[in-house]
C-alpha positions in Angstrom: -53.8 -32.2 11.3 -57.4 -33.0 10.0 -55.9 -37.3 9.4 -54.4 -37.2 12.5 -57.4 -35.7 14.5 -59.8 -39.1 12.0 -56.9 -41.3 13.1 -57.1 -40.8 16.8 -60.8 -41.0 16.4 -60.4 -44.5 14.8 -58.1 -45.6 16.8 -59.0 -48.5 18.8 -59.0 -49.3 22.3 -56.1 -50.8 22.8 -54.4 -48.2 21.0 -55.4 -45.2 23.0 -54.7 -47.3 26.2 -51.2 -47.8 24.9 -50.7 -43.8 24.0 -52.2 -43.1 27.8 -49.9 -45.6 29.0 -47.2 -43.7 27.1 -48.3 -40.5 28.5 -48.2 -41.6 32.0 -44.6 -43.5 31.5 -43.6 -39.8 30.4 -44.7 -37.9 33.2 -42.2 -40.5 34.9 -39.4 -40.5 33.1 -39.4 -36.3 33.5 -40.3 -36.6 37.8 -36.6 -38.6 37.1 -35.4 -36.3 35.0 -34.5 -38.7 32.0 -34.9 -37.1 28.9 -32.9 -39.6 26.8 -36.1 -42.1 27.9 -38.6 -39.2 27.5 -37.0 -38.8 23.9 -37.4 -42.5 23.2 -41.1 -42.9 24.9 -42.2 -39.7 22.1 -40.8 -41.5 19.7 -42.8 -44.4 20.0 -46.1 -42.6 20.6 -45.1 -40.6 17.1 -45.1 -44.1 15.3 -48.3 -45.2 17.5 -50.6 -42.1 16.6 -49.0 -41.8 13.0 -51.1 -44.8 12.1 -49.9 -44.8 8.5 -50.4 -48.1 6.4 -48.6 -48.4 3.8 -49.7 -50.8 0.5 -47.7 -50.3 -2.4 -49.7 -51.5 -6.0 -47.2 -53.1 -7.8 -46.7 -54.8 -11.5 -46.3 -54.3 -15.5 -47.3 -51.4 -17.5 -51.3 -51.4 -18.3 -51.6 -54.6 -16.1 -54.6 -52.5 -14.3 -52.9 -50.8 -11.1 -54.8 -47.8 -11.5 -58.0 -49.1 -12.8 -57.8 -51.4 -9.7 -57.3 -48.1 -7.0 -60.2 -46.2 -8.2 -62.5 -49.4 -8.2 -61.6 -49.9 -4.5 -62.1 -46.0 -3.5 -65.1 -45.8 -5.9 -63.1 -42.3 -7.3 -61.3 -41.6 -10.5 -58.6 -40.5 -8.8 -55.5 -42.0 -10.5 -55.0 -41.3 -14.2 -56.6 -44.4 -16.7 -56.0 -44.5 -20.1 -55.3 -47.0 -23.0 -52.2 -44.9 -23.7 -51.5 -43.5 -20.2 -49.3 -44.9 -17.8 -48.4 -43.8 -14.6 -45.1 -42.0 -14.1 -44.2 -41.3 -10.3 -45.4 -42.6 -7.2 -49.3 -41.6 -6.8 -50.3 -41.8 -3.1 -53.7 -41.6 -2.1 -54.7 -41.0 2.1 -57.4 -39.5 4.3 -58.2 -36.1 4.4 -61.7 -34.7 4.8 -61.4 -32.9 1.8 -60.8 -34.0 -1.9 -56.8 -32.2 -1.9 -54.1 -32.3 -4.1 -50.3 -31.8 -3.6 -46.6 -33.2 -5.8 -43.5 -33.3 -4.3 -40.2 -32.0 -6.3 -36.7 -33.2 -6.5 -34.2 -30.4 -5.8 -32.5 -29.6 -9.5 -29.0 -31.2 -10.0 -26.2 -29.5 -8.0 -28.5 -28.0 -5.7 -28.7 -28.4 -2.1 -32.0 -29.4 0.0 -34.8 -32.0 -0.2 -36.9 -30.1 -2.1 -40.4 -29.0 -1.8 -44.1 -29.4 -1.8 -46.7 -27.8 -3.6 -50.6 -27.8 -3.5 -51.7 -28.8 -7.2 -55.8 -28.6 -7.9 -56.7 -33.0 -8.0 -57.8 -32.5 -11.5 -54.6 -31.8 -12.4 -53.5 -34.9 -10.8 -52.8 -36.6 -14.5 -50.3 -33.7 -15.8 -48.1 -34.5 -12.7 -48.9 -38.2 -12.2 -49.1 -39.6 -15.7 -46.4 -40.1 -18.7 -49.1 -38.4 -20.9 -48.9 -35.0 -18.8 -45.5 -35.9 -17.3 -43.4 -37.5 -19.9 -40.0 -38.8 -18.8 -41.0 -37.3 -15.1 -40.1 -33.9 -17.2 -41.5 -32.2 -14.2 -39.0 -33.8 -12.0 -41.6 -35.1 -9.5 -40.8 -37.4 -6.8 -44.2 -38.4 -5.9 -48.0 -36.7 -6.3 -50.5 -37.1 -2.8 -54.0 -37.1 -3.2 -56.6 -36.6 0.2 -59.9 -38.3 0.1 -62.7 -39.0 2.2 -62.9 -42.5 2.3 -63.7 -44.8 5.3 -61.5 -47.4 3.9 -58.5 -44.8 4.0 -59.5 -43.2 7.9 -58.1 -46.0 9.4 -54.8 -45.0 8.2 -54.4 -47.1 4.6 -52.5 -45.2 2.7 -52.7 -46.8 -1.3 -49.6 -46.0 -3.6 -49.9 -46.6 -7.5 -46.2 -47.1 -9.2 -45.0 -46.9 -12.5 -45.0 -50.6 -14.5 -42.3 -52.4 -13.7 -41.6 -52.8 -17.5 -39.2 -49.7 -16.6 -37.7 -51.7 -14.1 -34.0 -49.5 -14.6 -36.0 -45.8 -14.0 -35.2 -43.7 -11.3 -39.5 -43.5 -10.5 -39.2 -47.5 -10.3 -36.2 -47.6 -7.9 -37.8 -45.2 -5.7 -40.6 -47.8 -5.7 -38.4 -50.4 -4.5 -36.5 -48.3 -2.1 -39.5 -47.6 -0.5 -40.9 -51.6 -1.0 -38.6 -52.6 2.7 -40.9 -49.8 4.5 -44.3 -50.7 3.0 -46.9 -52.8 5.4 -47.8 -54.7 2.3 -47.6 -55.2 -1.0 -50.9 -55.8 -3.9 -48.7 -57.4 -7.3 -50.7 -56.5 -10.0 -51.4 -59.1 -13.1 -54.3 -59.1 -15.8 -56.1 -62.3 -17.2 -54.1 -61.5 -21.1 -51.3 -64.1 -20.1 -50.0 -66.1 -17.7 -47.1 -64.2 -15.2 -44.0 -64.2 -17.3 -40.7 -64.9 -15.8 -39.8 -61.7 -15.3 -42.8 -60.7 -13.4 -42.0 -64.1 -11.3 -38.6 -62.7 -11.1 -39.5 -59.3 -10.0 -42.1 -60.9 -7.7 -39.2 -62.8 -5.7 -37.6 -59.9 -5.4 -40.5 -58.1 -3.6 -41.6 -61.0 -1.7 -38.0 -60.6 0.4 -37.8 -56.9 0.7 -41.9 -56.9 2.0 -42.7 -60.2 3.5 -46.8 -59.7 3.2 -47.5 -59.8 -0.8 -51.0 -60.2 -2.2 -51.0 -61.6 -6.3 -54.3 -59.5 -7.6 -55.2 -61.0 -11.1 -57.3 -57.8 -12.8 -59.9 -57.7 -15.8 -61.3 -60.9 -15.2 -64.6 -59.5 -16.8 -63.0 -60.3 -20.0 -61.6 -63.4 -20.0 -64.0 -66.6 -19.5 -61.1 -68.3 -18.1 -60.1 -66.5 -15.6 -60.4 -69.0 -13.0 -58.3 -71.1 -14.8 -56.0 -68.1 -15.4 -55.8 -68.0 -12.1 -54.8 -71.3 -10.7 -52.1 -71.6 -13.7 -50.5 -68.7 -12.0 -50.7 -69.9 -8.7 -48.8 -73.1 -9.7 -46.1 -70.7 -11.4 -45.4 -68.9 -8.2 -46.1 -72.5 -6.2 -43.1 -74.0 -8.6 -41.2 -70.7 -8.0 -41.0 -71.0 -4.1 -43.3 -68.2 -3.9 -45.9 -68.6 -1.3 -48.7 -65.5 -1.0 -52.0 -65.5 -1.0 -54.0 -64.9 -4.7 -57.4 -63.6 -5.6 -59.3 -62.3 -8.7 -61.2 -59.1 -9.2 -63.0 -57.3 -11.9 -62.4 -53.3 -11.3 -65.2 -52.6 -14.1 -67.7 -55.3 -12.3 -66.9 -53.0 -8.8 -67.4 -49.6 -10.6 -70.7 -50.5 -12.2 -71.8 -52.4 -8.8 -70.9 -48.9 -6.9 -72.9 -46.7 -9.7 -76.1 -49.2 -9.3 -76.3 -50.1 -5.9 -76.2 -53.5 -6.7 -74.6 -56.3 -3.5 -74.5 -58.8 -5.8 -72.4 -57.0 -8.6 -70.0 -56.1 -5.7 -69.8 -59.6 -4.7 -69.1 -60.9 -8.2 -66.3 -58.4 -8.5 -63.8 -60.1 -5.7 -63.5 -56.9 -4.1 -64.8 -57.8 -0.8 -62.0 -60.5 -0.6 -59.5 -57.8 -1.3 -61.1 -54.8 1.2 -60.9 -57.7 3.6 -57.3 -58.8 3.3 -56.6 -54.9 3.7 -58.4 -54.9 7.1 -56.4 -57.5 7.9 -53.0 -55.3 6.7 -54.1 -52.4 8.6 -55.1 -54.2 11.9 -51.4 -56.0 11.6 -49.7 -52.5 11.5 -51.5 -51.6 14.4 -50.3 -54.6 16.1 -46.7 -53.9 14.9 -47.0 -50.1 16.6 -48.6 -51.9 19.7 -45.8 -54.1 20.1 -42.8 -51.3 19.9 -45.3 -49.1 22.3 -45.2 -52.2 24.6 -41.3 -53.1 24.1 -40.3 -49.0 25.0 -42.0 -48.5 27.9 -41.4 -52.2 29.7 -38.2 -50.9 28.9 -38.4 -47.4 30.1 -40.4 -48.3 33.5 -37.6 -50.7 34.6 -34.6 -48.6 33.7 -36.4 -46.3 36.4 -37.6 -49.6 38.3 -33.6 -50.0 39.4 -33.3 -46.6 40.6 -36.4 -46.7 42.5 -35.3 -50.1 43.8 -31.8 -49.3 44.8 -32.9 -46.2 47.2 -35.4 -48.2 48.8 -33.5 -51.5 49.7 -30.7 -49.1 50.8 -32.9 -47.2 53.1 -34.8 -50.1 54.1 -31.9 -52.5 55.3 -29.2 -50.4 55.9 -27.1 -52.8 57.0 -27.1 -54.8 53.6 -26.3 -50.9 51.6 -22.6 -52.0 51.4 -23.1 -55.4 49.4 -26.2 -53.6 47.7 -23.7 -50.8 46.7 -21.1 -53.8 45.5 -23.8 -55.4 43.6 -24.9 -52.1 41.9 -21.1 -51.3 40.9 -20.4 -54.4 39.6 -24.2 -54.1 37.0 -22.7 -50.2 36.0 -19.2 -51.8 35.4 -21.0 -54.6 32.7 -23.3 -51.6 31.3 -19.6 -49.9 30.8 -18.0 -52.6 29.1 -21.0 -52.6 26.5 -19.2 -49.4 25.7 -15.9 -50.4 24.7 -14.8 -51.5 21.4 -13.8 -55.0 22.3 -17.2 -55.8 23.8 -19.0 -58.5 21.8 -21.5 -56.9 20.5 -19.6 -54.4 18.8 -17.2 -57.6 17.3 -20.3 -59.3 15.9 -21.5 -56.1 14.4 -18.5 -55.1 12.7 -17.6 -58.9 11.8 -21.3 -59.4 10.6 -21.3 -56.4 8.0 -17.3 -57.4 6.6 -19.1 -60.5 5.6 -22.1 -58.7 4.5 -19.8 -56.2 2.2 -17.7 -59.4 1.1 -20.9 -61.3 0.1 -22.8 -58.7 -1.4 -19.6 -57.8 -4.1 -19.2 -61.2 -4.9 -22.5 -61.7 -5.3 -23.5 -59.0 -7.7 -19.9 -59.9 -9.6 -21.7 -63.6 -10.0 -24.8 -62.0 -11.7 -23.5 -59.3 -13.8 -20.9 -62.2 -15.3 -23.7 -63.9 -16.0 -25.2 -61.1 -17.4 -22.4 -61.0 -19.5 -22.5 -64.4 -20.8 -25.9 -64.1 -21.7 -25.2 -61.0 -23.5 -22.5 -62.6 -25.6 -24.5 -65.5 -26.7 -27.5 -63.2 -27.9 -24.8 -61.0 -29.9 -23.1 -63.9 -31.6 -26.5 -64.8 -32.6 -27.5 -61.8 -34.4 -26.2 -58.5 -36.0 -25.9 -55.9 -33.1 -26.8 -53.0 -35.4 -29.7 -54.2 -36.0 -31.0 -54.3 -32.9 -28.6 -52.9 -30.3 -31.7 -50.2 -29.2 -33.7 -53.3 -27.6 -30.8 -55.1 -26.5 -29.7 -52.2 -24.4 -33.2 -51.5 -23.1 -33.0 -55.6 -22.4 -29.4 -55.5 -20.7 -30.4 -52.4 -18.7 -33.5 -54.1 -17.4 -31.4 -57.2 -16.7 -29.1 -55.4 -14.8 -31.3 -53.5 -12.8 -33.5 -56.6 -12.3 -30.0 -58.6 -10.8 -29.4 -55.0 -9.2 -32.6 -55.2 -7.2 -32.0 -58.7 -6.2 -28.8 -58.1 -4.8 -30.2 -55.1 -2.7 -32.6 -57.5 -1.4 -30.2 -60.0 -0.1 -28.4 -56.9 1.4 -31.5 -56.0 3.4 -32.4 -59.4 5.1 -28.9 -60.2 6.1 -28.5 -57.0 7.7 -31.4 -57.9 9.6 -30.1 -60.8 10.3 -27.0 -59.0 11.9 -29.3 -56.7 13.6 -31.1 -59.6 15.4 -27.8 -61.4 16.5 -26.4 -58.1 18.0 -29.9 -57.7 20.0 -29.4 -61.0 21.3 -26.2 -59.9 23.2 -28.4 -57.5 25.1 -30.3 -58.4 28.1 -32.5 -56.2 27.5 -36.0 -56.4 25.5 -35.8 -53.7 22.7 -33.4 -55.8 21.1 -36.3 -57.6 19.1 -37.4 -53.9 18.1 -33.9 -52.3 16.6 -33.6 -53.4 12.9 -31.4 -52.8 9.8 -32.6 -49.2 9.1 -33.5 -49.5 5.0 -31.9 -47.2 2.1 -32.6 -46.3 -1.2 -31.9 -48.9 -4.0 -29.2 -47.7 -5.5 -30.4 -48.9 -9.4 -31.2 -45.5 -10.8 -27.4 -44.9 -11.3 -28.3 -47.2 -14.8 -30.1 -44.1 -16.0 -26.6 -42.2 -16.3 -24.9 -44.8 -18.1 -24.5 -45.0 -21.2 -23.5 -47.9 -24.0 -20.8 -47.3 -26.7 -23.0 -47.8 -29.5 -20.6 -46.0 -32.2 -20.1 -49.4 -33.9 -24.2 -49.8 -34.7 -23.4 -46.7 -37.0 -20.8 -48.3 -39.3 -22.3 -49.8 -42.1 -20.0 -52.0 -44.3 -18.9 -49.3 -46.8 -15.7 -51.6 -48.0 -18.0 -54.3 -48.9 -19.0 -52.5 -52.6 -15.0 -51.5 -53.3 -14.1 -55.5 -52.0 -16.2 -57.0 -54.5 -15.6 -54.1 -57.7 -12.2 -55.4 -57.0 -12.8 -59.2 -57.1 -14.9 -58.8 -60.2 -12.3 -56.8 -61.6 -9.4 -59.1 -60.8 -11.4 -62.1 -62.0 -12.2 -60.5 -65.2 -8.9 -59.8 -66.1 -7.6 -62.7 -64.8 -10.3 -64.8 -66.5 -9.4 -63.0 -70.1 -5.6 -63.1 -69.4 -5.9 -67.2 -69.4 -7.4 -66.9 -72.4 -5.4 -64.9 -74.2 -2.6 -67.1 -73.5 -4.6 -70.1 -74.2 -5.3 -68.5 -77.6 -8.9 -69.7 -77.2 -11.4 -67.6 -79.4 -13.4 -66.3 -76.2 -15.4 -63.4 -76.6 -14.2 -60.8 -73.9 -17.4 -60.4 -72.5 -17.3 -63.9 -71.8 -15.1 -62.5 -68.6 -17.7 -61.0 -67.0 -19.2 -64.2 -65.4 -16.4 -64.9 -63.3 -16.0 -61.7 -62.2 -19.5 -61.4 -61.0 -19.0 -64.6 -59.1 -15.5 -64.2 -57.7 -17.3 -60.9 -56.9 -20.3 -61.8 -55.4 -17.9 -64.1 -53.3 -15.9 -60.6 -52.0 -19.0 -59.1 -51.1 -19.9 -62.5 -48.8 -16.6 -62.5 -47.1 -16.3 -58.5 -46.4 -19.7 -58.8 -44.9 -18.7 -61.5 -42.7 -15.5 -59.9 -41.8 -17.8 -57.0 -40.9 -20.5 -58.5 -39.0 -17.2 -60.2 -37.1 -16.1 -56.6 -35.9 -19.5 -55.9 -35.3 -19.8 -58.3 -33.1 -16.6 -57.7 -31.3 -17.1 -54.1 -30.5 -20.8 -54.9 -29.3 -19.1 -57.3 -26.7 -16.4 -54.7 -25.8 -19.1 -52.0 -24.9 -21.0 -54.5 -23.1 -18.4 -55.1 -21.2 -17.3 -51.8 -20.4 -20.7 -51.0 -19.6 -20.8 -53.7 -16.9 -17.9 -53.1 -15.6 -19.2 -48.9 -15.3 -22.0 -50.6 -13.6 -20.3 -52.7 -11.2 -18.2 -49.8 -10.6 -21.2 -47.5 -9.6 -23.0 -49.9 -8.3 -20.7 -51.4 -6.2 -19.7 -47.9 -4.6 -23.1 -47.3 -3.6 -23.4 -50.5 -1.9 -20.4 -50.4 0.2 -22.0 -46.9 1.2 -25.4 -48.0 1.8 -23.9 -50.9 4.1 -21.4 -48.7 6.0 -24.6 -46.6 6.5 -26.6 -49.1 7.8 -24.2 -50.0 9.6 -23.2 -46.9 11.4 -27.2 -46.8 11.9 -27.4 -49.6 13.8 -24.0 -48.8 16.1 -25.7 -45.7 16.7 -29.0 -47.1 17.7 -27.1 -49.2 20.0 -24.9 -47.3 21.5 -27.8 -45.0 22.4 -29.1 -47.9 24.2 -25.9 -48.8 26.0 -25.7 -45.3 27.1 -29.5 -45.6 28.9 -27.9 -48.7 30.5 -25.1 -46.7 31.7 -27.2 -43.8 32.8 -29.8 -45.8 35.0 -26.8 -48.1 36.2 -24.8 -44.8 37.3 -27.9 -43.1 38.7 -29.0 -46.4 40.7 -25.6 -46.8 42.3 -25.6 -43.4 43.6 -29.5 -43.5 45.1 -28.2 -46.3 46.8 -25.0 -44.9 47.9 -27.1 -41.2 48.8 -29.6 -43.8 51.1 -27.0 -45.3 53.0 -25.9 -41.9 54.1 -29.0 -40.9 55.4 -31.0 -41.4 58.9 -32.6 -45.1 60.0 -35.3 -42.4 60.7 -35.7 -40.9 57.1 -39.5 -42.4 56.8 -40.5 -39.7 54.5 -38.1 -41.0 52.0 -38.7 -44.3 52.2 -42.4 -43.8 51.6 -41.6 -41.4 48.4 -39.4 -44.5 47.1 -42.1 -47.3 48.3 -44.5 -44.4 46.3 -42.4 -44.3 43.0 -42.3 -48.1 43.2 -46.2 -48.5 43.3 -46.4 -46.3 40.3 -44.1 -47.9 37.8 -45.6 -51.3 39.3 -48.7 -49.9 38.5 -47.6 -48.7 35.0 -46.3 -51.5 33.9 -49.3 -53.9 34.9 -50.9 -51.8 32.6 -48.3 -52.3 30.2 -48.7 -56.4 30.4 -52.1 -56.2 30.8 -52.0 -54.9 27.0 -49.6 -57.1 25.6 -51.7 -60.3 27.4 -55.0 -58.7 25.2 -52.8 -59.0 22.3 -51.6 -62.3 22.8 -55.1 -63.4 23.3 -56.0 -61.3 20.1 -53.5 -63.4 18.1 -54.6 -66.2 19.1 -57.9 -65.8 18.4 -57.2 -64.0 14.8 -59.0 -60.8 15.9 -58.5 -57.1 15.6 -56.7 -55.6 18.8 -59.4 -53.4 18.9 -62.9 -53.3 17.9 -64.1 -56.1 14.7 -62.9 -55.4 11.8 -65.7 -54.1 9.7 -66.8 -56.2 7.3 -67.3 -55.4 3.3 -70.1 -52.9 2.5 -72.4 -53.0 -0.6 -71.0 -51.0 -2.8 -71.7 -46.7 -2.6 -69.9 -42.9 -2.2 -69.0 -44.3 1.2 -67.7 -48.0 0.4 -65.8 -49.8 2.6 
C-alpha cells in the first residue's frame, strides 16, 4: 500500500487525468449496466496505477551486476563478493522502509504457488547468494528488497539475476521467462575481455524477447583501455546485427563519488548516462500504460456511444426507426458471425499457430542436430573419459542456449499472429491484445541426465592383451630358434616379446578409446533425443496455451461486440414504440450522448498531448529529472 500511495504521488499529470478519465468512463459503463466493460476499464486502471518498471540486470558470472545495483542506489543491498555470486532473482523496489521478504517454490508433488515470507535485509545474502544459498538449497524463487530511493518512487523496479554462465539452471530460465515481460533490459560486461560469442549469442537472444537492451561495460576504473574496450565491443554487436545503445561506468568511481560528495567523481563514473537512460525507460512504460488506458476506454465510450445513438435517432425520426432498426440487425448479425468457427479470424488464428507449432519443431530439430554434429566432432577429437564432466556442462549450456533461442522465435511469431488476428477487427484494441508470454521451458535440462557409465571403464584388457603378445612372441621367437638350431641365449626372447607386446598394449588402447568414443556418442544422442522429447512437449503446450490465450482474449471482445450490438438494436426497437411526445427521453439520450462526447474529448485530448510528447522527445508528464550529484538521496 505505502508504493502505491509514492506512486500515485509521482505520477504525472497526464497519468492522473487518464485514471479520472477511467473513473468517469466507469460510472458510465455501470448507469448502462455493463460490467463486462466495467471489468475491462479496472483492468486497465490496475496496470495504469501499478506503475511497475521493470529492468532486468543481465550477464556472466562476476561480470559486476551487483556491484553495478548498489552503485546506482548508493546501498549495499545485493550480495558482492570475490567468491559470491548471485543465486535467484534479487528484486529491489520502493518502500519507505528498508524491508526484506523471499518467495518459496511449493516442494515437489505439492499443490499451490507457494508463499512469501518477511526475512530481516541483512539476511538478504543467505537467501540471495550461492554462498548462503548454494544450489538455491532453500528452494527460493526470488528475494524483494524495499528501499527508499527517489530513483525507485517512480516505479523502477531493478532485478539482479544469476550469471548467465549457468545458462541451463532453473534460476536462469526463470530470468528469461520473465525477460518478454521486462520494460528493459541492462546486459552486463566488464573491461577483462572483449564479449565472447556466447555472451553475443545470449545477447541476441535477449534483444528479441525485450526489444529495449542497454550494453553496460563495468570496472572501467581498472582498465586504461576501456574506451577502446568499449568501441571493440560495439563493433562485435555492430558485426552481429545487434543494434543497442552502449555506455561505460565505474561502480567503485560512483560509490566513492556518493561517500565524498564529489559532482565530478559522479560524472567520471558514467552513471549519470545510465540514471538518464532509465528516466527514459520509466517515462516509456508510462507511455505504454497511457496508451492501453487510451485504447480501453475510446473503446468502452463508443460501445455505449451506439446504444446512446440508436435510442436517440429512433426517437428523434421516427419515421426512419424501421431502416435504423434494419441497419442495427444487420451490425449485430456481423458481431455474430465473429462468433462462429468459420469466421476469419478464428481461421487465421488457428492456421497461424499450426504453422507456429510446425516451425518451432523443425526448428529446434535443426539446432539440436547440429548440436549433435558438433558434439561428435569434439568426441572423436579427444578421449570422453577424460573430460566428459565439462563436455556435459558444455552440451547442456548448448542446449539450453539453442533452447532459449527457439523460445524466442516462438514469442515474436506469436505476436505476429496476434497482430494479424487484430487486424480482422474493426475495432481499436486490436493493436493492444498480444501473445500472452510463458515460462521458458529450459529448466527441464536440470532433470536430465547423461549416460556416463562408459567414462568409468578404464582399459583393464589392455595389461592381459600385451602379457599375452609378449608371451606369444617369446615363445614364438625361441621356438624359431630352436628349430634353427642357432645357439641363442633364451633370454634373447625377451626383446621381441616386449615389442610385439608393447604393440598389444597400442592396439587394445585404441580398440578401447574406439568404444569409448562410440558409447559417448550413443549417450549423446539419447540425451538429445530426451531433450527434444521434453522439450518439444512443453512447447506444443506453451503454444496451445498461448494460443487458447489469445481465442479467449478475443472472444471476450467479440462478445462486447455482440452485447452492445444486441442492446443497441433493442433501444432502437424500445424508441420506436414510444410517443412522438416522449421529450423527457429524448433529452436523457441527447444527455448520455453529451457525456460520452464529453468523455471521450477528454480521452483524445490525452492521446493528442502524447503525440505531441513524442514528437518532441519529452516526458508525458512533468521533465524528467535530471542526474543529481551524488548522496543518501541520489537520483
Amino acid at each position: 500500500m505505502a508504493v502505491q500511495q509514492q506512486q500515485q504521488k509521482t505520477q504525472s499529470a497526464a497519468a492522473r487525468h487518464a485514471a479520472e478519465t477511467i473513473d468517469m468512463a466507469i460510472k458510465g459503463a455501470q448507469a448502462y449496466e455493463r460490467e463486462d466493460l466495467v471489468a475491462r476499464l479496472r483492468g486497465a486502471k490496475q496496470i495504469l496505477s501499478d506503475g511497475s518498471i521493470t529492468v532486468h540486470v543481465v550477464g556472466e558470472f562476476k561480470q559486476g551486476k551487483s556491484s553495478l545495483i548498489n552503485a546506482l542506489l548508493t546501498a549495499p543491498i545485493c550480495p558482492v563478493d570475490d567468491d559470491v555470486a548471485t543465486a535467484v532473482l534479487t528484486e529491489v523496489r520502493y518502500a519507505k522502509t528498508l524491508s526484506a521478504s523471499a518467495v518459496f517454490e511449493p516442494t515437489a508433488g505439492a499443490s499451490g504457488a507457494g508463499w512469501n515470507e518477511t526475512i530481516a535485509p541483512s539476511d538478504v545474502p543467505q537467501y540471495a547468494s550461492e554462498f548462503g544459498n548454494p544450489g538455491n538449497s532453500r528452494n527460493v524463487r526470488r528475494v524483494t528488497v524495499g528501499l527508499d530511493r527517489p530513483i525507485l518512487s517512480s516505479g523502477l523496479v531493478l532485478v539482479d539475476t544469476p550469471g548467465v554462465g549457468g545458462i541451463g539452471s532453473g534460476s536462469n530460465a526463470s530470468t528469461i521467462s520473465s525477460l518478454p515481460r521486462s520494460h528493459a533490459v541492462l546486459f552486463v560486461s566488464d573491461c577483462s575481455q572483449e564479449l565472447t560469442e556466447s555472451e553475443v549469442s545470449f545477447l541476441r537472444t535477449v534483444k528479441e524477447l525485450c526489444p529495449t537492451v542497454l550494453f553496460v561495460l563495468t570496472k572501467t576504473d581498472l582498465y586504461p583501455n576501456s574506451a577502446r574496450m568499449l568501441e571493440r565491443d560495439r563493433q562485435h554487436l555492430q558485426r552481429a546485427g545487434i543494434e543497442i545503445d552502449s555506455l561505460a561506468v565505474s561502480s567503485e568511481v560512483r560509490s566513492l563519488a556518493a561517500s565524498t560528495m564529489s559532482k565530478d567523481l559522479n560524472n567520471e563514473s558514467g552513471f549519470p548516462a545510465l540514471i538518464a537512460s532509465l528516466n527514459e525507460v520509466v517515462a516509456g512504460g508510462e507511455k505504454l500504460a497511457l496508451d492501453a488506458a487510451i485504447t480501453h476506454v475510446h473503446s468502452a465510450v463508443e460501445q455505449m456511444e451506439v446504444v446512446a445513438r440508436a435510442r436517440l435517432a429512433a426517437l428523434a425520426d421516427p419515421q426512419r426507426s424501421a431502416a435504423l432498426v434494419s441497419e442495427l440487425t444487420r451490425a449485430k448479425e456481423q458481431a455474430d458471425a465473429l462468433r462462429e468457427r468459420s469466421s476469419k479470424w478464428q481461421s487465421v488464428l488457428q492456421d497461424g499457430f499450426a504453422d507456429i507449432s510446425s516451425d518451432v519443431d523443425f526448428d529446434l530439430r535443426q539446432r539440436t542436430r547440429i548440436v549433435v554434429h558438433e558434439a561428435e566432432k569434439s568426441i572423436d577429437e579427444g578421449d570422453p573419459a577424460k573430460n566428459w564432466e565439462e563436455f556435459e556442462a558444455w552440451l547442456r549450456q548448448r542446449l539450453a542456449g539453442e533452447a532459449l533461442e527457439n523460445y524466442a522465435m516462438f514469442v515474436n511469431r506469436a505476436k505476429e499472429v496476434a497482430i494479424a488476428v487484430g487486424q480482422h477487427f474493426d475495432i481499436a484494441e486490436s493493436q493492444v491484445v498480444r501473445a500472452r508470454e510463458v515460462a521458458a521451458p529450459v529448466e527441464l535440462l536440470d532433470g536430465l541426465r547423461a549416460d556416463a557409465g562408459f567414462a568409468e571403464k578404464k582399459a583393464k584388457g589392455a595389461g592381459m592383451a600385451a602379457f599375452q603378445k609378449s608371451y606369444s612372441g617369446f615363445l614364438m621367437f625361441n621356438m624359431l630358434m630352436s628349430l634353427t638350431g642357432l645357439p641363442v641365449p633364451l633370454a634373447l626372447g625377451v626383446v621381441p616379446g616386449l615389442l610385439l607386446g608393447r604393440m598389444g598394449w597400442k592396439e587394445e588402447q585404441k580398440r578401447a578409446l574406439e568404444k569409448r568414443r562410440s558409447e559417448a556418442k550413443n549417450a549423446v544422442r539419447r540425451f538429445v533425443d530426451e531433450f527434444n522429447m521434453h522439450f518439444g512437449k512443453d512447447s506444443r503446450d506453451a503454444i496451445r496455451h498461448v494460443q487458447r490465450e489469445l481465442r479467449n482474449a478475443w472472444s471476450q471482445r467479440v462478445t462486447e461486440l455482440q452485447r452492445s450490438s444486441t442492446e443497441a438494436l433493442a433501444a432502437a426497437q424500445e424508441a420506436a414504440k414510444s410517443s412522438e411526445s416522449d421529450s423527457g427521453a429524448r433529452s436523457r439520450a441527447e444527455t448520455d450522448l453529451q457525456s460520452l462526447a464529453s468523455l471521450k474529448a477528454r480521452v483524445e485530448d490525452l492521446s493528442a498531448h502524447l503525440e505531441r510528447t513524442r514528437a518532441s522527445g519529452l516526458s508525458a508528464g512533468a521533465a524528467t529529472p535530471a542526474a543529481a550529484p551524488p548522496a543518501k538521496a541520489v537520483t
